[in-house]
TIVO-482214 format. One record per residue: residue number from 1; x, y, z of N, C-alpha, C, CB in turn. Coordinates in Angstrom, 3 decimals. Glycine has a CB too. Example, Ala and Ser with C-alpha at 12.3 -4.5 7.8 and 13.67 -1.06 7.14 Angstrom:
residues 2
<1,<13.190,-5.690,7.800>,<12.300,-4.500,7.800>,<13.200,-3.300,7.800>,<11.308,-4.473,9.046>>
<2,<12.850,-2.250,7.080>,<13.670,-1.060,7.140>,<12.900,0.030,7.870>,<14.084,-0.598,5.725>>
***
This chain:
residues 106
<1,<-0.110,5.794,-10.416>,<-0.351,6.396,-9.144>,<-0.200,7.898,-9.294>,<0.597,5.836,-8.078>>
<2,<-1.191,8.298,-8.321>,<-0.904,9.897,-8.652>,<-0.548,10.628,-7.841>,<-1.830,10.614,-9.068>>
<3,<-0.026,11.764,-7.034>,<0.013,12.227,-6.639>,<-1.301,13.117,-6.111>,<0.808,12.322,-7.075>>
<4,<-1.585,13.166,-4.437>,<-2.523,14.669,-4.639>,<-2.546,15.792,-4.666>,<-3.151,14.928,-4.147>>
<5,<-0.850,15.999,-4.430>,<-0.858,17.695,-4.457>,<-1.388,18.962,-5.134>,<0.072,17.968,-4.625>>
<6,<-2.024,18.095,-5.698>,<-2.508,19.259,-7.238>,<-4.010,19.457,-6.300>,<-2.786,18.202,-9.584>>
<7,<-4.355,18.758,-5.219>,<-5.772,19.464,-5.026>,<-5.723,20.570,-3.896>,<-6.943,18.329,-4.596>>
<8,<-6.975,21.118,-4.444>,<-7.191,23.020,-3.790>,<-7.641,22.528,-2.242>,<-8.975,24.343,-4.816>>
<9,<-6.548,23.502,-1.333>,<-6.675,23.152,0.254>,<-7.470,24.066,0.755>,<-5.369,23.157,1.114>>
<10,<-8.046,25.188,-0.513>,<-8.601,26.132,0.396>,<-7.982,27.164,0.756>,<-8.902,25.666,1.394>>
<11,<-6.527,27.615,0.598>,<-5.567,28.185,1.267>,<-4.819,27.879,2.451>,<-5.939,29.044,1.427>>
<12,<-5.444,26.419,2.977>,<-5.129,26.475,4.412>,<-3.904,25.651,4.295>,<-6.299,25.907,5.482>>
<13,<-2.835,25.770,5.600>,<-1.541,25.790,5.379>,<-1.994,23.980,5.364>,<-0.327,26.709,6.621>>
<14,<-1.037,23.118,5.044>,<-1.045,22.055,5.288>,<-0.419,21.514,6.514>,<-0.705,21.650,4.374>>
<15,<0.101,20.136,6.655>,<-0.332,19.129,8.020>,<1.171,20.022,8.813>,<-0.216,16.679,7.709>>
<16,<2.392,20.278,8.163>,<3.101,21.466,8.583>,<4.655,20.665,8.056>,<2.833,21.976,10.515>>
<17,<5.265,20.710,8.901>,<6.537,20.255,9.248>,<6.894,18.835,8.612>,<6.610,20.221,10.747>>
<18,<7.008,18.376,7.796>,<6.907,16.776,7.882>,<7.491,16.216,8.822>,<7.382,16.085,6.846>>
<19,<6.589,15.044,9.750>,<7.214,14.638,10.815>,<7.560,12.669,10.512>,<6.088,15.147,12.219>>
<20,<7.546,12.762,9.415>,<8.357,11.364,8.566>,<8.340,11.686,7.202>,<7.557,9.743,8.683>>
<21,<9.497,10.848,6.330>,<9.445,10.823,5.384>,<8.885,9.559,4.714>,<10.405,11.203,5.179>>
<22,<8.304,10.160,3.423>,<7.856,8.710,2.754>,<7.970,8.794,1.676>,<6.596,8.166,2.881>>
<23,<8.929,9.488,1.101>,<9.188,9.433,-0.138>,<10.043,7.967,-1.036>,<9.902,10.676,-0.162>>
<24,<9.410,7.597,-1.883>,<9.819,6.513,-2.394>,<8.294,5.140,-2.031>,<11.514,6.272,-1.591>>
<25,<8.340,5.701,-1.363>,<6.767,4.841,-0.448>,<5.509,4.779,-1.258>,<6.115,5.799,1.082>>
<26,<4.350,3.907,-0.797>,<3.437,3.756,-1.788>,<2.270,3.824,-0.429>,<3.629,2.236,-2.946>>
<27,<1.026,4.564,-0.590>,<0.342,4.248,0.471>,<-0.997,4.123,-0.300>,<0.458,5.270,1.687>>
<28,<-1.941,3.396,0.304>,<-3.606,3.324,-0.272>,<-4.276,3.553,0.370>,<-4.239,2.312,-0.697>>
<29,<-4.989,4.649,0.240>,<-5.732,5.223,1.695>,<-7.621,4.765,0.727>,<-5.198,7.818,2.214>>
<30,<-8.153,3.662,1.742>,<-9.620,3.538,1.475>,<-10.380,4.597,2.102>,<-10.163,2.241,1.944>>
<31,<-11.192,5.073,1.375>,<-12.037,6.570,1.642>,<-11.319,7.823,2.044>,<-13.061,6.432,2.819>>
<32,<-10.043,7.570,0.723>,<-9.886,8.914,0.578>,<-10.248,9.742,-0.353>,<-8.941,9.113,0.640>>
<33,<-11.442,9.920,-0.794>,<-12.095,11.097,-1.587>,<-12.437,12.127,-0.887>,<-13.237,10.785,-2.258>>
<34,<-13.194,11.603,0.233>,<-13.677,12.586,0.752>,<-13.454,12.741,2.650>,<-15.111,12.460,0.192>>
<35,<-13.577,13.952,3.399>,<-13.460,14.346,4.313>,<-11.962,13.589,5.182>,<-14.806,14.240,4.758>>
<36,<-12.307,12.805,6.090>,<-11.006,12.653,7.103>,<-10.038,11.970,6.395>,<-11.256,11.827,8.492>>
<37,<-10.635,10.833,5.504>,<-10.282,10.312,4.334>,<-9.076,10.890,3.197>,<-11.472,10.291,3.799>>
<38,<-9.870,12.056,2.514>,<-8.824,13.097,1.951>,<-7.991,13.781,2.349>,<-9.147,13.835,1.504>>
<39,<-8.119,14.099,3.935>,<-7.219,15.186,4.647>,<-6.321,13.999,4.924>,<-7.862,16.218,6.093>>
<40,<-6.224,12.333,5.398>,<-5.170,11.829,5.150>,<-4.176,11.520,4.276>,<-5.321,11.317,5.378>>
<41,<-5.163,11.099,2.864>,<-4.520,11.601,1.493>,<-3.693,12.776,1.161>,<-5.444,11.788,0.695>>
<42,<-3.978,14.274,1.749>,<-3.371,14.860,1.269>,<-1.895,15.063,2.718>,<-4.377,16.008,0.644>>
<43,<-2.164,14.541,3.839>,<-0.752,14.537,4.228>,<0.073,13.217,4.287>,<-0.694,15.111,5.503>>
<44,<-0.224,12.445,3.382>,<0.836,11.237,2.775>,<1.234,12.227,1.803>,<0.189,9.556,2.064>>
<45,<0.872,12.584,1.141>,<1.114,13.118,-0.383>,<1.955,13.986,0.285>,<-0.182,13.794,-1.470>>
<46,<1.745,15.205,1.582>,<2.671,16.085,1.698>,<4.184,14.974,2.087>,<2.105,17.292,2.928>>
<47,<4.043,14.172,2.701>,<4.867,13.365,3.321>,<5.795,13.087,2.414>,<4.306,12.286,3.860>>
<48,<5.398,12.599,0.917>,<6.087,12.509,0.129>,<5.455,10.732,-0.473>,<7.603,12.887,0.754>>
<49,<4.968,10.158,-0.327>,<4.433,9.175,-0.372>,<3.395,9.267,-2.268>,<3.602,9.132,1.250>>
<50,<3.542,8.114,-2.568>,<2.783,8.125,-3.842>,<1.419,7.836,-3.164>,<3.299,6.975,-5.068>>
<51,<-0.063,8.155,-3.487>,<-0.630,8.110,-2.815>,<-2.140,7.277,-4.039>,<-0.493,9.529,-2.008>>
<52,<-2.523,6.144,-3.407>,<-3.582,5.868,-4.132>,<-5.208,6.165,-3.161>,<-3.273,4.266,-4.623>>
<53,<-5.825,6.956,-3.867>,<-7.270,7.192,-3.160>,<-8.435,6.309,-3.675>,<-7.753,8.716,-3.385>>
<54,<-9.261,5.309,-2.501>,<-9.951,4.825,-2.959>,<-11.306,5.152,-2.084>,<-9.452,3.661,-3.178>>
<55,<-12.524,4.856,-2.738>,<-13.909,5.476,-2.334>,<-14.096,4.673,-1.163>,<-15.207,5.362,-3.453>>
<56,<-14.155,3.448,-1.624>,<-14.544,1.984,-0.443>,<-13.593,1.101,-0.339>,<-15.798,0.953,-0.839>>
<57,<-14.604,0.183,-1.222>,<-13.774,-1.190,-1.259>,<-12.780,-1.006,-2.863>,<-15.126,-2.826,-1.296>>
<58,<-11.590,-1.948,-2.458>,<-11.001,-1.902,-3.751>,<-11.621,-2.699,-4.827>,<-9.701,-2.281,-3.647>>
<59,<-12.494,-2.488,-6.107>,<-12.894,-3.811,-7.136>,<-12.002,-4.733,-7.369>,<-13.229,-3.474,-8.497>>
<60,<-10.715,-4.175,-8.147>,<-9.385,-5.361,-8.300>,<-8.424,-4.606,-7.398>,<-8.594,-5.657,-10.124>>
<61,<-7.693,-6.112,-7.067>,<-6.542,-5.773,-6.495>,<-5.142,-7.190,-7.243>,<-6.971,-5.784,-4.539>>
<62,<-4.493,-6.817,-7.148>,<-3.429,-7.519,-7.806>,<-1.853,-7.234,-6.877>,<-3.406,-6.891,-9.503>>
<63,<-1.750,-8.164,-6.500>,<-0.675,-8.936,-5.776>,<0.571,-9.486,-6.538>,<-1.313,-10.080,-5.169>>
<64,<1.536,-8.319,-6.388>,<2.614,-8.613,-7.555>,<4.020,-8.945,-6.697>,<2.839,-7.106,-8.714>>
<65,<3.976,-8.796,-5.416>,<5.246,-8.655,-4.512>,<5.775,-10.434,-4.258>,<4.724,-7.704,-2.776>>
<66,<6.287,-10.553,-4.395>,<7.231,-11.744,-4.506>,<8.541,-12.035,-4.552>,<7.046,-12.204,-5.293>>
<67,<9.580,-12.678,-3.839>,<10.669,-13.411,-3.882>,<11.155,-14.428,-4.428>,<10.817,-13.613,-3.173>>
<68,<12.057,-14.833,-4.984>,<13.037,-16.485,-4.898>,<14.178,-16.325,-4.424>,<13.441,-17.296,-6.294>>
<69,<14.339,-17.607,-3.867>,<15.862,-17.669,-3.460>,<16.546,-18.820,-4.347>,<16.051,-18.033,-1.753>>
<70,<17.209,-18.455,-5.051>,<18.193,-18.890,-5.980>,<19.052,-20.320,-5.771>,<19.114,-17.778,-6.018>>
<71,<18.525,-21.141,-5.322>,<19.311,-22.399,-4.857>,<18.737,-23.460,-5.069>,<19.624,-22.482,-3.571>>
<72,<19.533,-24.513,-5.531>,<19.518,-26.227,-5.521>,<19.069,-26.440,-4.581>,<20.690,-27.092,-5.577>>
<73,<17.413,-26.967,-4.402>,<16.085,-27.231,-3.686>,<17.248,-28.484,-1.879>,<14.458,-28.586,-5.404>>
<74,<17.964,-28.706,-2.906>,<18.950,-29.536,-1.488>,<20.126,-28.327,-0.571>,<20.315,-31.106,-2.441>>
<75,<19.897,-27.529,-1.378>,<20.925,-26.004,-0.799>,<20.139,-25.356,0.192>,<21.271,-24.629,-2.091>>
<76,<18.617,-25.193,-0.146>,<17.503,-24.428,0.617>,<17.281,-24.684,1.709>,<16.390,-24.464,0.194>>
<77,<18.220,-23.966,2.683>,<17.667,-23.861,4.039>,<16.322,-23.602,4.629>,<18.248,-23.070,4.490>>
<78,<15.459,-24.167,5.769>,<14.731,-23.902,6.128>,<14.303,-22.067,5.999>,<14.952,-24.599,7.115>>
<79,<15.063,-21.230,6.618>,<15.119,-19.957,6.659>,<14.792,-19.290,5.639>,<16.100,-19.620,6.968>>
<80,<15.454,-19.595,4.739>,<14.960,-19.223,2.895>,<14.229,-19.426,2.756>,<15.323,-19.649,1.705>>
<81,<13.506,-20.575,2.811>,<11.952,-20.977,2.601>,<10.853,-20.337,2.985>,<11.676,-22.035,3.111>>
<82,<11.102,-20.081,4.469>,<10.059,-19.346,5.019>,<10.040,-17.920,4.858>,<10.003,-19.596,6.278>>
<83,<11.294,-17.165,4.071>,<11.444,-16.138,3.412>,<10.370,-16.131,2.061>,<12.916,-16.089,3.126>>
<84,<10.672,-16.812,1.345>,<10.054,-17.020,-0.032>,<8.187,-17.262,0.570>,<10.980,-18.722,-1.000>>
<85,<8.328,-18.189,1.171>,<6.803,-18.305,1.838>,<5.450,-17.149,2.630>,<7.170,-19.174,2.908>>
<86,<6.791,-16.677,2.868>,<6.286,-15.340,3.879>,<5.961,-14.325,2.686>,<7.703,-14.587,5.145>>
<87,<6.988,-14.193,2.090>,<6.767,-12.775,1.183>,<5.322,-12.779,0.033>,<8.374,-12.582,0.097>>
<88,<5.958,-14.133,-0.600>,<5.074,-14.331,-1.938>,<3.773,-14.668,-0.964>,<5.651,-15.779,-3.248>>
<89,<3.672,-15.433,-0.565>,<2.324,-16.413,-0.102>,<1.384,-15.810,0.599>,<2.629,-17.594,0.792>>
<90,<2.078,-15.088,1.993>,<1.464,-15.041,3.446>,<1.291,-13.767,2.768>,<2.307,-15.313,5.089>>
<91,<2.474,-12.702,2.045>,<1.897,-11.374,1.857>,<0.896,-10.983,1.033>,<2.706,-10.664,1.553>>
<92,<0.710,-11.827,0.273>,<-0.879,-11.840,-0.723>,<-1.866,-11.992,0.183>,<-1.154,-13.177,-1.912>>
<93,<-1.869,-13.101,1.178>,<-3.277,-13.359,2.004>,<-3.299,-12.153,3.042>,<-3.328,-14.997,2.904>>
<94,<-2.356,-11.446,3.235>,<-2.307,-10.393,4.300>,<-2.515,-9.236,3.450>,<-0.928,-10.315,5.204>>
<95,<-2.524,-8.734,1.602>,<-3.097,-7.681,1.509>,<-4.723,-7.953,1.208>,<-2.344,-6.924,0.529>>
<96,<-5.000,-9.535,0.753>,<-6.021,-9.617,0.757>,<-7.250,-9.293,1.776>,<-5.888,-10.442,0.460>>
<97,<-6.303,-9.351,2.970>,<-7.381,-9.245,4.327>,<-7.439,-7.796,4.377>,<-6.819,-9.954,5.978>>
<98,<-6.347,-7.075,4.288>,<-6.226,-6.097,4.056>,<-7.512,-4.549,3.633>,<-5.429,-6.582,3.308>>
<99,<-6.941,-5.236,2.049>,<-7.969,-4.374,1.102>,<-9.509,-4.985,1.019>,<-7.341,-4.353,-0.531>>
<100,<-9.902,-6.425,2.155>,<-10.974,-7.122,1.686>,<-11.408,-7.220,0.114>,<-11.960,-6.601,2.385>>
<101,<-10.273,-8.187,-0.513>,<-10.432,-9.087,-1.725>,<-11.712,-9.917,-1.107>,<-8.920,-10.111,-2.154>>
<102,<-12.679,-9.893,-1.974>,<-13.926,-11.103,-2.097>,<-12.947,-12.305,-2.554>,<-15.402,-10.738,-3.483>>
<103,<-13.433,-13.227,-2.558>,<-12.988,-14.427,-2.783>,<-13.940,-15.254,-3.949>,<-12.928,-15.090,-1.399>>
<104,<-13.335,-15.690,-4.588>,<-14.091,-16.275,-5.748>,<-15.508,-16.856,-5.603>,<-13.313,-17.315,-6.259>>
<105,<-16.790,-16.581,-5.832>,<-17.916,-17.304,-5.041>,<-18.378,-16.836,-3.958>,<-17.634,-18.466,-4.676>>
<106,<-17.641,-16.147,-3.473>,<-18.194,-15.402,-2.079>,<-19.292,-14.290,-2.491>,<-16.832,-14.555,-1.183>>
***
């Protein structure tokens, strides 16, 4: 991931004040190369945010965020489950909708 601070603003002051922080944060801004696109790119980046710029659509995307909960399958509370379910499962199909992942065959 890169940062955009390294690109030329023109001289013009940037977005100003930071009015959140996002440092430590990861953001993916689709169509940020160019115009409203980039001017959002470059105030995540002021924000403090790692910033990924993409043209359109993403080609790959890869879904690495996942949980376990550590327990004897007779220990596993309902609650845990739907922890582990939610994170790994539901949060893949929710960046998929997301970033519009094609689907195999589609």
């Amino acid at each position: 991931m890169a940062h955009a601070g390294n690109v030329d603003t023109g001289g013009r002051a940037g977005i100003g004040s930071k009015p959140f922080d996002l440092n430590g944060r990861v953001a993916v801004a689709t169509g940020g190369n160019t115009g409203l696109g980039h001017a959002i790119v470059l105030g995540l980046d002021e924000a403090g945010a790692d910033v990924v710029a993409s043209s359109r659509r993403l080609e790959q995307e890869v879904n690495a965020a996942g949980i376990t909960h550590k327990a004897h399958v007779l220990e596993l509370d309902e609650a845990g489950w739907r922890r582990v379910m939610e994170t790994s499962l539901t949060g893949t199909l929710r960046a998929c909708r997301i970033f519009g992942c094609p689907y195999p065959g589609g």
